[in-house]
C-alpha positions in Angstrom: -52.6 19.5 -9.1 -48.9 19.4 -9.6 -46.7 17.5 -6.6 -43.2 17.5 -6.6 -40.9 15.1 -4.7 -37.3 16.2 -4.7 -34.0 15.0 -3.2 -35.0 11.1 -3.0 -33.4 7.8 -3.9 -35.7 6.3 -6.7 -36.1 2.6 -6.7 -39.0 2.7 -10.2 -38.7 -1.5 -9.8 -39.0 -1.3 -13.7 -38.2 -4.8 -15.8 -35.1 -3.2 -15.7 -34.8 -1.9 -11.9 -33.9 1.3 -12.8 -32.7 3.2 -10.0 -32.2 6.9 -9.8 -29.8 8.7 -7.1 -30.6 12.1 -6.0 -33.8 12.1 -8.2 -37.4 13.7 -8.4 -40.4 12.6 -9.0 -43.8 14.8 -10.8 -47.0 14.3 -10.1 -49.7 15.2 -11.9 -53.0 14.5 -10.1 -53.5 10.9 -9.9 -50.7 10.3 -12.6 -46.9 9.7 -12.5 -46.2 12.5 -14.9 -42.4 12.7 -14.9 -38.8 11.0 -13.0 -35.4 12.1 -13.5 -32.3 13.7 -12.0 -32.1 16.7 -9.5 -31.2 19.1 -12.4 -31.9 22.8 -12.0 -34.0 24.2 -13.7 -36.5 21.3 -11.7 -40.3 21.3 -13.0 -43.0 23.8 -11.5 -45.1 22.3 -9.3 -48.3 23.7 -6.8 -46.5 21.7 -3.6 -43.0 20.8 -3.6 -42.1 17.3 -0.6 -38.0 17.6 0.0 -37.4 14.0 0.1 -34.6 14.6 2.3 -32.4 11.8 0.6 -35.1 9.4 1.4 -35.9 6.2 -0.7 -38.9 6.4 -2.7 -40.3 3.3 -4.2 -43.6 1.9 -5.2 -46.8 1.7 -2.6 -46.0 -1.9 -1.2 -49.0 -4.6 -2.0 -50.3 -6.8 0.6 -51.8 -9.5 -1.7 -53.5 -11.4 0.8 -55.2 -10.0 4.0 -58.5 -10.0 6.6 -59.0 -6.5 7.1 -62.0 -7.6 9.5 -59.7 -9.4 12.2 -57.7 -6.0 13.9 -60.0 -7.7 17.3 -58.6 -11.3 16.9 -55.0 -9.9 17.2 -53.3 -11.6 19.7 -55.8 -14.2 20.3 -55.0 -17.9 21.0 -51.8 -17.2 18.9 -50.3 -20.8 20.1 -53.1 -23.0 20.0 -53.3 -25.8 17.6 -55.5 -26.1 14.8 -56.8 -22.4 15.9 -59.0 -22.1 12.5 -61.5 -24.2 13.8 -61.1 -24.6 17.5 -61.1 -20.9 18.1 -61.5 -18.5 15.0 -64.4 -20.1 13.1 -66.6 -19.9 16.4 -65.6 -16.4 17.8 -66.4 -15.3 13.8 -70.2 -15.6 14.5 -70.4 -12.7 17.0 -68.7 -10.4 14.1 -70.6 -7.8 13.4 -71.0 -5.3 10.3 -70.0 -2.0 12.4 -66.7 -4.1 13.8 -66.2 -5.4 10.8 -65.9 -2.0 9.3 -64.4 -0.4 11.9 -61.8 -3.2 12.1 -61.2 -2.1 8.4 -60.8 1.3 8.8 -58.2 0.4 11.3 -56.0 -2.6 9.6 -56.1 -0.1 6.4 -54.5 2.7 8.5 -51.9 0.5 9.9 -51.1 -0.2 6.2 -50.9 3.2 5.0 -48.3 4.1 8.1 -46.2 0.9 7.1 -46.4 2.1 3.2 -48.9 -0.4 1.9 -50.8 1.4 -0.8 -53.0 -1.6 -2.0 -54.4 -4.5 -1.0 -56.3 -8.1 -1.2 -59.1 -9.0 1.4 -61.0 -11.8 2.1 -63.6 -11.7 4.9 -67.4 -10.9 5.6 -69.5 -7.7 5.2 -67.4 -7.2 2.5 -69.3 -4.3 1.2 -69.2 -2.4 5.0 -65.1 -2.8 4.7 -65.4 -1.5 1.2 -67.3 1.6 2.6 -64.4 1.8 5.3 -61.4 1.7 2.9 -63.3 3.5 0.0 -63.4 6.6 2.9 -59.8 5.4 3.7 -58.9 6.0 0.3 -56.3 2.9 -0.1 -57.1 0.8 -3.2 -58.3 -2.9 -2.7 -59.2 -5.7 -4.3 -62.4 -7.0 -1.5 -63.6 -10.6 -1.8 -66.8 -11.6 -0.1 -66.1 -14.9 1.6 -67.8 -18.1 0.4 -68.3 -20.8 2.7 -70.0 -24.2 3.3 -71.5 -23.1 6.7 -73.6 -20.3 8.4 -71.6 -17.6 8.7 -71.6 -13.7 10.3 -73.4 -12.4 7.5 -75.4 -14.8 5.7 -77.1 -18.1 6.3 -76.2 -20.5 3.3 -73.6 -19.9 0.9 -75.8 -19.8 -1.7 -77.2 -16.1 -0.2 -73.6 -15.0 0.1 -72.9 -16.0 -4.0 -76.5 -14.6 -4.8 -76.0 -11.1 -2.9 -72.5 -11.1 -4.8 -74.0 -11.5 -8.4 -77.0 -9.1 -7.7 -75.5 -6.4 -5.8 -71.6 -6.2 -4.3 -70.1 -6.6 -7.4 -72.6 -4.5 -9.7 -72.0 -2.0 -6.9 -68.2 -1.5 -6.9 -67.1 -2.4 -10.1 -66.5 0.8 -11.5 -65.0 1.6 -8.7 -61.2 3.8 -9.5 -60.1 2.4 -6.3 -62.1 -0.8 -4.6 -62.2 -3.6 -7.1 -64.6 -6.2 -5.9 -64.0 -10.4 -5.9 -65.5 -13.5 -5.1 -63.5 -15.2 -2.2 -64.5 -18.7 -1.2 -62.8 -19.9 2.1 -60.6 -22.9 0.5 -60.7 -26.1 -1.3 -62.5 -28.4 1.2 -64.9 -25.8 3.1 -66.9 -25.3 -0.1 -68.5 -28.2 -2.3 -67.3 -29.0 -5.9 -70.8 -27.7 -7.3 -70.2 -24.6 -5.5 -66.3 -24.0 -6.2 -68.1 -24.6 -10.4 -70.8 -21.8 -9.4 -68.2 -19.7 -8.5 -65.8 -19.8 -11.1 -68.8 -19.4 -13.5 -69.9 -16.3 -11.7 -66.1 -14.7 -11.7 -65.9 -15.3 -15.6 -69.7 -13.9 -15.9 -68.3 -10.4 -14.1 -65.0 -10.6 -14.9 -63.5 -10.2 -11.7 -60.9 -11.8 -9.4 -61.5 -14.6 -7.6 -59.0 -15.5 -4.3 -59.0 -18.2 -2.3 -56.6 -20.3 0.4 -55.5 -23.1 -1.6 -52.6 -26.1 -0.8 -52.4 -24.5 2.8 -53.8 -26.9 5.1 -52.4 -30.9 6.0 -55.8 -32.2 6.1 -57.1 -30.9 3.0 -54.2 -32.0 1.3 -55.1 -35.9 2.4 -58.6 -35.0 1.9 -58.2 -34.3 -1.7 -55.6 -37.3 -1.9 -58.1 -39.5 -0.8 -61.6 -38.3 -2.3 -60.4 -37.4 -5.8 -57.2 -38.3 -5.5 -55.4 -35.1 -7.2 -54.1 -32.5 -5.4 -56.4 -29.2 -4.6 -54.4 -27.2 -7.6 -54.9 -30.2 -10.0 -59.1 -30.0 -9.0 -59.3 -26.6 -9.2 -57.4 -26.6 -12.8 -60.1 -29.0 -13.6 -62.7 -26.8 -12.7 -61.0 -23.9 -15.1 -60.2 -21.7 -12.2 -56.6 -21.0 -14.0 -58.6 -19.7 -17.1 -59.5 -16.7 -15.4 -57.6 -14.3 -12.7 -57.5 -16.5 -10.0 -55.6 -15.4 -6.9 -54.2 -18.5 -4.9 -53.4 -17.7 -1.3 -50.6 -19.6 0.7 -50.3 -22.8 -1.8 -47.6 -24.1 1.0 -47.9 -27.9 -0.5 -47.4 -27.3 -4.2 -46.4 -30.1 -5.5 -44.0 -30.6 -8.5 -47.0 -32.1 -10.8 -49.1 -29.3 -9.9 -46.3 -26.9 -11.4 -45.8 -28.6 -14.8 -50.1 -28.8 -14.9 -49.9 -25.6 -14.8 -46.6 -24.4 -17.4 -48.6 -22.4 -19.9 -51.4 -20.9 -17.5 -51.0 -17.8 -15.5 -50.7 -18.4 -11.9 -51.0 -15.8 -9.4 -50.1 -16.7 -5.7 -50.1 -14.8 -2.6 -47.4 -16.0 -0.3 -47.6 -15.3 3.6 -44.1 -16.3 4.6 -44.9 -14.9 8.1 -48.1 -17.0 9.2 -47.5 -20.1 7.2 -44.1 -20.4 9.8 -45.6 -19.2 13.1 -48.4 -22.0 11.9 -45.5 -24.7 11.2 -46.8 -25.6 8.3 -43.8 -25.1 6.0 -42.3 -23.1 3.3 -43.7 -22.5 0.0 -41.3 -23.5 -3.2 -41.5 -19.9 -4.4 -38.2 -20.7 -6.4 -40.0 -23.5 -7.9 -42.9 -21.2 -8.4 -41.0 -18.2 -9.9 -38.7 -21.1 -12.3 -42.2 -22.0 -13.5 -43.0 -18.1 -14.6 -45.9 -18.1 -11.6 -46.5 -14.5 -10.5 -45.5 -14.1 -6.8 -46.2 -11.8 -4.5 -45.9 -11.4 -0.7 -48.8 -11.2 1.6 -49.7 -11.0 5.6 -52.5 -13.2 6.0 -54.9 -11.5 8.5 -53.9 -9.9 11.7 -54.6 -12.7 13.6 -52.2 -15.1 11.8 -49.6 -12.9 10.7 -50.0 -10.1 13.7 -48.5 -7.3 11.9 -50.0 -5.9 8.2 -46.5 -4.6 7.3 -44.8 -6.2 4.3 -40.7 -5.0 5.9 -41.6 -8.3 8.5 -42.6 -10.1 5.4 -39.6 -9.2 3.5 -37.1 -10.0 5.9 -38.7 -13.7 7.2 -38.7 -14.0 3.0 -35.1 -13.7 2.8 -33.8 -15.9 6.2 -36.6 -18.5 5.6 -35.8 -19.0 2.0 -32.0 -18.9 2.1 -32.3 -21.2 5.1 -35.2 -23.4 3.6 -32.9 -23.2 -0.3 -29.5 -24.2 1.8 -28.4 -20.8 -0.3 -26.7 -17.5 1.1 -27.2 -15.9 -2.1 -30.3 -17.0 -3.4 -32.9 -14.1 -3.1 -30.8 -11.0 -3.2 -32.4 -8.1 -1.8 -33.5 -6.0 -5.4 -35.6 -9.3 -6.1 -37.5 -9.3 -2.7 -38.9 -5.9 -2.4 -40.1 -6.7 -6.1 -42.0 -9.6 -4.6 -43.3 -6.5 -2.2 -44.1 -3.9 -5.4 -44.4 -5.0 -8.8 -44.4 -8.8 -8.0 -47.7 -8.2 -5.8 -49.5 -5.7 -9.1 -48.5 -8.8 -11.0 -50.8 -11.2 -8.7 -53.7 -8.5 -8.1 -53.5 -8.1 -12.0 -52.9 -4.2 -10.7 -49.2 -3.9 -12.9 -50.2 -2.1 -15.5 -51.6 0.9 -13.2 -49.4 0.6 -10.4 -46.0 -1.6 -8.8 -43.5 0.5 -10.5 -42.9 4.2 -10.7 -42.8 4.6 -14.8 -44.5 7.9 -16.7 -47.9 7.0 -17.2 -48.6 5.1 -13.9 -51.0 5.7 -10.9 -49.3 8.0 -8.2 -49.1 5.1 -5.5 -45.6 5.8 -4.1 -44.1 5.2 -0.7 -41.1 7.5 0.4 -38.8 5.7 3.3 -37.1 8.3 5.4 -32.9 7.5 6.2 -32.1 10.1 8.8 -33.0 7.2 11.7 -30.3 5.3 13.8 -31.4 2.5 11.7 -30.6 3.5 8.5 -27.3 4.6 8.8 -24.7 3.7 6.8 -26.7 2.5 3.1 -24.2 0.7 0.8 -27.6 -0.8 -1.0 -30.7 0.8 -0.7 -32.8 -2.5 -1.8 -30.5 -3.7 1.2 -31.5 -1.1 3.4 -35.4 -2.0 2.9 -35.4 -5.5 3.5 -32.5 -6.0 6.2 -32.6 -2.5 8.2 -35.8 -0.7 7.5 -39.6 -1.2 9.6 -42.4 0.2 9.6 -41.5 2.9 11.8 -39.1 4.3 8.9 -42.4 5.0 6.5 -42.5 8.6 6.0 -44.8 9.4 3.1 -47.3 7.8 1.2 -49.5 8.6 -1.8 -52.4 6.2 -3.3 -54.0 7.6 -6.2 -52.0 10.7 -5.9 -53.5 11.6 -2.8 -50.8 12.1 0.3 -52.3 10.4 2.7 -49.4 9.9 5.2 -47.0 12.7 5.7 -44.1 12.8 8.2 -45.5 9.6 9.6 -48.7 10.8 10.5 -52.2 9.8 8.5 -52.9 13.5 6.6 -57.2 12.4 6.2 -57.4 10.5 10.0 -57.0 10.8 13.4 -55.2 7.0 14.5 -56.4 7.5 18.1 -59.9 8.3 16.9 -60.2 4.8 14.8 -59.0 3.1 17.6 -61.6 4.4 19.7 -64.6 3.7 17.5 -62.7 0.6 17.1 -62.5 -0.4 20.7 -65.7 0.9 21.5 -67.2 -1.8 18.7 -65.3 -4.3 19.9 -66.8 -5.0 23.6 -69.2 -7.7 23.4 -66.4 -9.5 20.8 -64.0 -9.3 24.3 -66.7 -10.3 26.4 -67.1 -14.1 23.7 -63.2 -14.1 22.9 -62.6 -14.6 26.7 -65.1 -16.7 27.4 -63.8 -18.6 24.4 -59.9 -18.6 25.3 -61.1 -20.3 28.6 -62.7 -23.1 27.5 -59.7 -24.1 25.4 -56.9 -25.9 27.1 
C-alpha cells in the first residue's frame, strides 16, 4: 500500500536537520519510500493525507515510562518520599487485567500526543505487551526486577527466571514489542542480582533499563557501602558493555562522566518528574559534551502526570536555560531532537526510526497549524517546543499504519478503554483511598 502526505512542513531531524517547506512524503507499506518538494507531477499513491501545511516530523519517543500506572494518576502527588510511603504499597493490589488495561490506555494517550515508541518498566510485562502489541505502538517492555515480593511474582529470582525462559524468548522477534530486563534501581536489588542480570541481557542480547543516580539516599548509600557512585558500580559490573538504558541519572557526577568517555551511554531524562519531585536537574550539557545519547522521557503517569513529550520539551528548555544561567543554550531544533532521533539513539531504535530518511520505518507524526495556537510560525522547531500541545497532534503513523487521524484513534474507541479501564480499576480505588487516609 502506497500513502501519500502532501502539503506539509518536513522537519526529517537528519545529522543535518534537513527541513523541507511545502513538501511530501511516500509511503510504501511500512517503509519511508520517498521526500521531496510539492512538484507536479507528485508520485501515485492508493490514499493521498493533504497535510494542510502542517508539520510533519518523526513519531516522538518516550524513553522512559510505566504504562501500568494510568490508576495512580493523581495520587498523593505532594507527599514526600511517595515511592515508598504510598506507591510501593498500593502496587501489591495491581493486577494483570489493570495492568493491561492501564496499558492500553497510557499507549492511546501517546498515540493522540504523537508518541510513536516507547520504554516501559513495570509488572505483568507480558499482559502490557499483549495490550500495546493490539495497540500497535512499538515498545521496548522491561519486566521489573526487584528485591521484594511484588504484584506478580514472589522473589526476584522468579521474575529473572520467567524472563530467561519465556518473556523474552516470546517477543523477541517481535517487528514492534522489543522485550528488556528492567530491575527497579541501584539499591532495591542486590549486587549478585544486578551481576545475574547483566549476564542474562548479554545472554539474549537485549536492553536492559533501570533508574539510576535518581534518588538522595541511594546516592549516600552507595557513598557509604562501596564508596563509588551508583554509575561507577554499575560500570564495574559491565553494565556499559552492553545497551544499557539509564533512567533519570539526576546526580551524575563529573568522575562518573570521564569513567565513562569511551563507552556508550544511553540515558532517559524525565525533566518533568525529577522537578515536581525536587530533586534537581540532570547535567544533560555535561552529558551531551561527553557524547552520552540523550533522550527525553515522562517517567510514569504518576510522577510525570501527563505521557506527552510537548510538556517535556518546554520544562527542557526553561529548566535548562534557567538551571545553565544561558538564554541561548538549547535552541529549539536541538530539543525536539532530544524528543525524535535523540530518544532512537537511547532505545538503540535510530537506525529504523527518529528521522524521516528513504529507507526508514513509517513512524511519522503530522502537527496540524490552523489552531489559535499556532499562528504566526517564524520557526517551526519553535512552534513545537514553545506553542504546540498535545491537542495540536493531528496524525500519526507507527509502522506505517495511521493510527490517529484528524485527532481521533483510527483502530480504538478512547471512551471504550476508559471504560474497561475504570471498570478494572475499582477495588485499586477502594485501597488507594484507604491508603491516602492513613498518610498525613
Amino acid at each position: 500500500m502506497r500513502q501519500l502526505i502532501k502539503n506539509v512542513h518536513l522537519l526529517t531531524m537528519d545529522e543535518q536537520y534537513t527541513e523541507i517547506p511545502n513538501a511530501y512524503v511516500l509511503i510504501e507499506d511500512e517503509t519511508i519510500q520517498q521526500i521531496g518538494r510539492m512538484v507536479e507531477p507528485l508520485p501515485q499513491a492508493d490514499t493521498v493525507i493533504d497535510g494542510n501545511e502542517g508539520i510533519l516530523l518523526p513519531g516522538m519517543i518516550n524513553t522512559h515510562t510505566h504504562v501500568g500506572m494510568i490508576p495512580f494518576r493523581s495520587l498523593g502527588d505532594d507527599v514526600p518520599d511517595r515511592l515508598r510511603r504510598f506507591l510501593f504499597p498500593l502496587e501489591q493490589v495491581m493486577t494483570k487485567e489493570l495492568a493491561r488495561a492501564s496499558a492500553q490506555y497510557a499507549t492511546a494517550e501517546m498515540l493522540l500526543s504523537g508518541v510513536t515508541s516507547f520504554c516501559d518498566m513495570y509488572y505483568f510485562e507480558d499482559d502490557i505487551a499483549e495490550a500495546v502489541a493490539e495497540m500497535e505502538s512499538r515498545a521496548i517492555l522491561g519486566e521489573t526486577i526487584i528485591e521484594m515480593a511484588t504484584c506478580d511474582f514472589t522473589t526476584p529470582e522468579q521474575a529473572l527466571d520467567w524472563c530467561d525462559e519465556t518473556f523474552i524468548q516470546k517477543w523477541q522477534h517481535h517487528p514492534l514489542i522489543t522485550p528488556a530486563i528492567a530491575p527497579h534501581a541501584t539499591n532495591t536489588n542486590s549486587p549478585e542480582l544486578l551481576a545475574r542480570i547483566i549476564d542474562l541481557g548479554k545472554k539474549h542480547q537485549v536492553p536492559i533499563t533501570m533508574h539510576v543516580a535518581e534518588m538522595t539516599y541511594e546516592m549516600t548509600e552507595f557513598a557509604e557501602k562501596y564508596q563509588q557512585t551508583p554509575i561507577a558500580f554499575l560500570n564495574d559490573l559491565g553494565y556499559f558493555d552492553h545497551h544499557f538504558i539509564m533512567a533519570h541519572c539526576i546526580f551524575t557526577e563529573e568522575s562518573d562522566l570521564a569513567l565513562l568517555d569511551d563507552k556508550q551511554v544511553s540515558v532517559a531524562h524525565c525533566i518533568g518528574a525529577n522537578t515536581k519531585s525536587a530533586k534537581g536537574v540532570a547535567p544533560v550539557k555535561a552529558m551531551l559534551t561527553h557524547h552520552w545519547d540523550v533522550g527525553l522521557g515522562t517517567d510514569g503517569p504518576s510522577s510525570g502526570n501527563t505521557l506527552d513529550l510537548f510538556t517535556q520539551m518546554r520544562m527542557f528548555a526553561n529548566f535548562h536555560k534557567t538551571y545553565e544561567h544561558d538564554r541561548g543554550i538549547f535552541p529549539a531544533k536541538e530539543i525536539v531532537a532530544l524528543a525524535t532521533i535523540g530518544g532512537a539513539k537511547v532505545l538503540g531504535l535510530d537506525t529504523l526510526v527518529g528521522s524521516i530518511e528513504v529507507g526508514k520505518k513509517a513512524d511519522v507524526t503530522l502537527i496540524e497549524t490552523q489552531s489559535l495556537n499556532m499562528f504566526p510560525i517564524f520557526d517551526a522547531y519553535s512552534a513545537l517546543v514553545y506553542s504546540a500541545n498535545a491537542g495540536n497532534v493531528s496524525d500519526v503513523w507507527v509502522n506505517g499504519k495511521h493510527l490517529v487521524a484528524n485527532k481521533k484513534l483510527v483502530k480504538h474507541d478512547s471512551q471504550k478503554l476508559k471504560t474497561n479501564l475504570m471498570k478494572q480499576m475499582d477495588t485499586f480505588i477502594d485501597e488507594a483511598q484507604k491508603r491516602a487516609a492513613t498518610i498525613k
